[in-house]
C-alpha positions as CSV (number, residue, x, y, z in Angstrom):
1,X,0.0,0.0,0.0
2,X,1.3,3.6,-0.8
3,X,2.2,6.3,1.6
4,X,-0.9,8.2,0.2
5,X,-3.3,6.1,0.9
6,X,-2.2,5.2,4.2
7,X,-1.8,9.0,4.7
8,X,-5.5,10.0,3.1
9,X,-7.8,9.0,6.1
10,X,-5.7,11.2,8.6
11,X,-5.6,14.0,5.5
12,X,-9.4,14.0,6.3
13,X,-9.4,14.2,9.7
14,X,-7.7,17.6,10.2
15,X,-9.4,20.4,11.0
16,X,-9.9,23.1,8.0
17,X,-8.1,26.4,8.4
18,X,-10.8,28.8,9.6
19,X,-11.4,31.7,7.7
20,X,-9.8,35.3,9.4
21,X,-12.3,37.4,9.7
22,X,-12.4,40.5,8.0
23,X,-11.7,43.6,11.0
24,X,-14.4,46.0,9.8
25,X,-14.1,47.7,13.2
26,X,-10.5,49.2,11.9
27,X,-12.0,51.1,9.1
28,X,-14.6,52.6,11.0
29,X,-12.6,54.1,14.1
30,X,-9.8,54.8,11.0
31,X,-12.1,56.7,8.5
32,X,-13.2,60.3,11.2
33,X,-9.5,60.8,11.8
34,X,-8.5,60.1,7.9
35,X,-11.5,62.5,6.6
36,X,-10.5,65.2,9.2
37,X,-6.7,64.9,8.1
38,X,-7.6,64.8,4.7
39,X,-9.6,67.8,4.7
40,X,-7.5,69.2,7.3
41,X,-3.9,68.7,5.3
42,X,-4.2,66.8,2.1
43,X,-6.7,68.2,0.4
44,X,-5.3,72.1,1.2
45,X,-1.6,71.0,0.0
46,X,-2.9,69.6,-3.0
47,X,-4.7,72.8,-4.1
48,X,-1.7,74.8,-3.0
49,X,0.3,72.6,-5.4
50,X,-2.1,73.0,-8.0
51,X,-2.5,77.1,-7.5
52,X,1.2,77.4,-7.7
53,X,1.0,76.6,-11.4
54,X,-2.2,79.0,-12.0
55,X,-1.8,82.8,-12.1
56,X,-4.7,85.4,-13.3
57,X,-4.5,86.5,-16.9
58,X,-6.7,89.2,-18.2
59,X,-9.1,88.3,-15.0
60,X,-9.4,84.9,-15.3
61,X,-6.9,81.9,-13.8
62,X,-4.9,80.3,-16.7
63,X,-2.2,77.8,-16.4
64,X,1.3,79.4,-16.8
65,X,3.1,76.5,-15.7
66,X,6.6,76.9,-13.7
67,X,6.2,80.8,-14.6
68,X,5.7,81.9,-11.3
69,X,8.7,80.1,-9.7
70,X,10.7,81.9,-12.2
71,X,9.2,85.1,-11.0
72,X,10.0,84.3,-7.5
73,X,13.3,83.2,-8.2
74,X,14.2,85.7,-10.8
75,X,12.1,88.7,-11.0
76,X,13.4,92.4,-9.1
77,X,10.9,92.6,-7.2
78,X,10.3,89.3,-5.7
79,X,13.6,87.8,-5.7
80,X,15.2,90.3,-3.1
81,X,12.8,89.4,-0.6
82,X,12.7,85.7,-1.3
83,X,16.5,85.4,-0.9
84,X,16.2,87.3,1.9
85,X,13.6,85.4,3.8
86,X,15.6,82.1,2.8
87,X,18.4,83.4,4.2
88,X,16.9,84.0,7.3
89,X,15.1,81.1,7.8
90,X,18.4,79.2,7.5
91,X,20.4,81.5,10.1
92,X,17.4,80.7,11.9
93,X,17.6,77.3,12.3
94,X,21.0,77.2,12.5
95,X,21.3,79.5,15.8
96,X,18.4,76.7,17.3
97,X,21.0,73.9,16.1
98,X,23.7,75.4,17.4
99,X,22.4,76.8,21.1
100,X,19.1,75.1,21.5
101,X,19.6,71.2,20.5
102,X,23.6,71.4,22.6
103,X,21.4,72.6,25.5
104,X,19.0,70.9,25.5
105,X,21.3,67.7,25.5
106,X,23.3,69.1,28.4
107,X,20.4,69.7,30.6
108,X,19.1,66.2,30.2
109,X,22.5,65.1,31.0
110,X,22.6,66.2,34.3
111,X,18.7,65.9,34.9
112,X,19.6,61.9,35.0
113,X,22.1,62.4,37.3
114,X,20.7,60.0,40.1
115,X,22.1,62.3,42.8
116,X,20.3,65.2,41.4
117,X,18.2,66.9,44.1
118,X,14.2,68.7,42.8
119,X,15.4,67.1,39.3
120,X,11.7,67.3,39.0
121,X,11.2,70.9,39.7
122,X,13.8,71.7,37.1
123,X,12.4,69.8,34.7
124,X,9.0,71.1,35.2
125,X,10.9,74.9,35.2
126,X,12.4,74.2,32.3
127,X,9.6,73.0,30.3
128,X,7.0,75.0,31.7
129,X,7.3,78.2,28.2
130,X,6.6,75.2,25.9
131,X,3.0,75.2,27.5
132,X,2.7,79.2,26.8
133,X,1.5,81.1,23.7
134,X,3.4,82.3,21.6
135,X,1.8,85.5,22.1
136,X,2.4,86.1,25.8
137,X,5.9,85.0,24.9
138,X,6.6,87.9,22.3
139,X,5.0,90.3,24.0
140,X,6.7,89.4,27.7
141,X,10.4,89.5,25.8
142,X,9.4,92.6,24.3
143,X,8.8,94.1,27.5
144,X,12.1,92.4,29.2
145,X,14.1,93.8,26.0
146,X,12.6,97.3,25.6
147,X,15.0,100.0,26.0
148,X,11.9,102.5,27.4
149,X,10.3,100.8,30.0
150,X,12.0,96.9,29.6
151,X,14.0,95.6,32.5
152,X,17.1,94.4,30.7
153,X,19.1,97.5,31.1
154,X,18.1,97.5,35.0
155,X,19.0,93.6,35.5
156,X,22.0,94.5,33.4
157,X,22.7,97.6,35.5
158,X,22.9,95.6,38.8
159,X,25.7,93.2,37.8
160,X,27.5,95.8,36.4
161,X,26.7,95.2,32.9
162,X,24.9,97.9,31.2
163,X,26.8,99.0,29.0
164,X,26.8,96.5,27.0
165,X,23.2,96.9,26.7
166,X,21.7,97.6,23.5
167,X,18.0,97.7,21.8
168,X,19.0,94.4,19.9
169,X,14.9,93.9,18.8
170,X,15.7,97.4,17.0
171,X,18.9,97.0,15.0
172,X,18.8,95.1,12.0
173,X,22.1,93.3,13.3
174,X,20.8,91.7,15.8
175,X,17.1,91.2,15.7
176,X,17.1,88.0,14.0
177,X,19.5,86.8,16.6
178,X,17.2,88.3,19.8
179,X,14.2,86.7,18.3
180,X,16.1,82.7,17.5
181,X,17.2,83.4,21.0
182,X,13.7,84.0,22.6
183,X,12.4,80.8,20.4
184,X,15.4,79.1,22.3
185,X,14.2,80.4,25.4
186,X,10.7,79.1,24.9
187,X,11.3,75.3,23.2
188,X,14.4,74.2,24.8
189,X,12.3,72.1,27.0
190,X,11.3,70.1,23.8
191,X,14.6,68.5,22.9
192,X,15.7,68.0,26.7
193,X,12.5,65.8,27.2
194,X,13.6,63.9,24.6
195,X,16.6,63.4,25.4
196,X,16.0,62.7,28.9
197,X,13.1,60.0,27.7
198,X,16.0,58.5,25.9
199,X,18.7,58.6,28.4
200,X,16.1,56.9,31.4
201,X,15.9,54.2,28.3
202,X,19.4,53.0,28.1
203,X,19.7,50.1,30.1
204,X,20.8,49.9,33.8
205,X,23.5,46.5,32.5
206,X,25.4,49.0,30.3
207,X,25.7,51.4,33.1
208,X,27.0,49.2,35.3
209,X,29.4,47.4,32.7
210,X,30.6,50.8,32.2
211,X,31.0,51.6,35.9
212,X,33.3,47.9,36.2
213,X,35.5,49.2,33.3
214,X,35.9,52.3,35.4
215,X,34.2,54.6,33.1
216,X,32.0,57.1,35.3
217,X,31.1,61.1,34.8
218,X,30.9,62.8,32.1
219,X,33.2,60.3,30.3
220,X,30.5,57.9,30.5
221,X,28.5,60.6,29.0
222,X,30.3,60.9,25.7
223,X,31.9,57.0,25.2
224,X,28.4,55.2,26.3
225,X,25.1,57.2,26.5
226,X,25.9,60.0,23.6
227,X,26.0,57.0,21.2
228,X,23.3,55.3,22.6
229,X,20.7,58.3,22.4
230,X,22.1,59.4,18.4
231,X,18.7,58.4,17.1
232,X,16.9,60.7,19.6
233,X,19.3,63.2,18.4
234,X,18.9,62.8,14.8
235,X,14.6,63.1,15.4
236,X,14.9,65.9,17.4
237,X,17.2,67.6,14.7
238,X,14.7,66.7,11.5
239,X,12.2,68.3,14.3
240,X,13.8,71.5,14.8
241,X,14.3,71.9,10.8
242,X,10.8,71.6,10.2
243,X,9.8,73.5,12.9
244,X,12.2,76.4,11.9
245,X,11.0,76.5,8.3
246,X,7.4,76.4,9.3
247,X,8.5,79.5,11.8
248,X,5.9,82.6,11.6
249,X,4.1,82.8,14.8
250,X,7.1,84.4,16.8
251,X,8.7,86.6,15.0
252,X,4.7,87.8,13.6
253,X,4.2,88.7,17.7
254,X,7.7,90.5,17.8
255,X,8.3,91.9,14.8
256,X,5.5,92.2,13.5
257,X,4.1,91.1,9.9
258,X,6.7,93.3,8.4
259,X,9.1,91.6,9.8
260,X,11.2,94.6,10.8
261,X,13.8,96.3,11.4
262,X,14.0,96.3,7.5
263,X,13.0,92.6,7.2
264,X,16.4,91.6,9.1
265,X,13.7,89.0,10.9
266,X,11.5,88.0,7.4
267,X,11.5,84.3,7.3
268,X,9.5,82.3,4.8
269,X,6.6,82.3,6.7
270,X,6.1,86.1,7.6
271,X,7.0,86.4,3.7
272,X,4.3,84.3,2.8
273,X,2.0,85.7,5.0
274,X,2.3,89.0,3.2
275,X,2.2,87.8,-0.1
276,X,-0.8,85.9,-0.1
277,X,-3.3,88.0,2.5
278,X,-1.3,91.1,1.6
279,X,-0.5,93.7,4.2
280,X,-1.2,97.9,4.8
281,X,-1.3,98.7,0.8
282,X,-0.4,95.6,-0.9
283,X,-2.8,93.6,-2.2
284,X,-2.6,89.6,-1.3
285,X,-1.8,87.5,-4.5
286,X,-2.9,84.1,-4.0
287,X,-1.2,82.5,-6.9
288,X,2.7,83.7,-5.5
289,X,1.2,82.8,-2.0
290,X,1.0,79.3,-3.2
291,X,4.6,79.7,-4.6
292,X,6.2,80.7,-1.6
293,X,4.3,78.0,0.2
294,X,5.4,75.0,-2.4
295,X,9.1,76.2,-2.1
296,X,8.2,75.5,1.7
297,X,7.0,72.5,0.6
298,X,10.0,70.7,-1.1
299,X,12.6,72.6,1.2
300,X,11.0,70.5,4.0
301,X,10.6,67.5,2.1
302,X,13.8,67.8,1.0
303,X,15.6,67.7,4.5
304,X,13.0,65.1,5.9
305,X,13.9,62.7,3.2
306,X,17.7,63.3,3.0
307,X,17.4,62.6,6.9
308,X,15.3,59.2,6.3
309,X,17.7,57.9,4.0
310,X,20.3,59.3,4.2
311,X,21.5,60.2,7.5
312,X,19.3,57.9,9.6
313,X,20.6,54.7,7.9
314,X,24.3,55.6,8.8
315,X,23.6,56.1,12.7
316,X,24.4,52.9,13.9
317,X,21.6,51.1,15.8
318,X,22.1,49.3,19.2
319,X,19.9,46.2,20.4
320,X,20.1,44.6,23.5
């Protein structure tokens, strides 16, 4: 007798695979939040896409194409203050790199210090202007800063400093620089979180095989947590460039829409703010607006993707 035959009355007996059932209940809770995101996001970027290649021609919208990037990129009179604002957006995020993100990282250092006494009120200090508005932030630094009736030259005055006091929200050398410092002042909290999420993360067996090898302090800091916490790094970077090139709010409660003194604070935002509401005398063009807001666009996407895969796939990962 073959082994198929003898095999074909226990083939009958086994149970048949039941079917999976189809999770209906996914879709439903699913579909409010993917409508409202839709209409919220998707559908708006779209039509800014699609208005960036539409301009008015004798009254009515006609397709012109890549025309009106080569207007913003090229043209007298838009070109100055695009170059401007991109230059300033960059400086911008830059300064938060430099000063906010380096902070940040310090301060979560030596929040996980075990020792560490009211750890917890600092951290709730610390991260306390992240839960303010923007608007009672401008306006509170603008008082603090104003030469008139401001504090700073008072506070400066009692540690012997005032004369190295200046109205820095006023000169076009250093307003850009006050205001990326107030936006310092108000999110550092953000990235020392995160950190500080990441550094409670690491492993108490690592800590104490560093400990045997006689590694302790801050040189325990840079040879076995800093490497450890990179990827926290690296998301709160790709964070703080898409925060800084979506800046407006901010500067629009310091400075102003105008973004003054003499645009020295104009970002991309502020600029296309201007350009497609229009501001005092000039009249809002929608079709530029939608420019401006597509160069946003692809600047962002641009960073966000050369982090994903380019950057993010070098930083070496770590499993335990």
């Amino acid at each position: 007798m073959s082994e198929a035959a003898v095999s074909a009355p226990y083939a009958r007996t086994l149970p048949v695979a039941a079917k999976r059932p189809r999770r209906w209940h996914i879709v439903v809770f699913l579909l409010p939040a993917l409508i409202v995101y839709s209409a919220v996001m998707i559908l708006p970027l779209i039509e800014t896409l699609r208005l960036s290649l539409f301009n008015v021609v004798d009254g009515q919208p006609a397709f012109v194409g890549l025309a009106n990037f080569r207007v913003l990129f090229g043209d007298a009179r838009w070109a100055a203050d695009f170059w401007n604002a991109l230059r300033n957006n960059f400086i911008f995020f830059v300064i938060h790199m430099l000063v906010q993100n380096p902070i940040g990282v310090a301060l979560a250092a030596m929040l996980s210090i075990p020792k560490l006494r009211f750890a917890a009120f600092y951290r709730t200090a610390i991260f306390l202007p992240t839960l303010l508005s923007f608007v009672i932030v401008g306006f509170i630094w603008k008082l603090i800063l104003s030469p008139i009736w401001g504090v700073s030259p008072w506070l400066m005055d009692l540690v012997g400093l005032k004369s190295f006091f200046s109205p820095w929200l006023g000169k076009p050398g250093s307003a850009l620089i006050a205001v990326s410092l107030i936006s310092v002042w108000q999110y550092v909290g953000i990235p020392m979180m995160l950190i500080y999420a990441a550094l409670l993360s690491i492993p108490e067996e690592v800590i104490e095989a560093a400990e045997c090898d006689g590694i302790t302090g801050w040189g325990q800091f840079w040879k076995i947590k800093l490497p450890l916490i990179l990827p926290a790094i690296g998301i709160i970077s790709i964070l703080t460039f898409v925060g800084n090139f979506n800046a407006f709010d901010l500067i629009y409660t310091v400075q102003g829409a105008l973004a003054g003194p003499d645009k020295s604070t104009d970002v991309l935002g502020t600029l296309l703010y201007r350009t497609f509401f229009g501001f005092q005398l000039q009249l809002g063009d929608r079709s530029m607006g939608a420019t401006i807001a597509t160069v946003m666009f692809l600047i962002i996407l641009a960073g966000v993707s050369l982090y994903l895969f380019g950057i993010q796939r070098r930083i070496r990962r770590y499993q335990f």
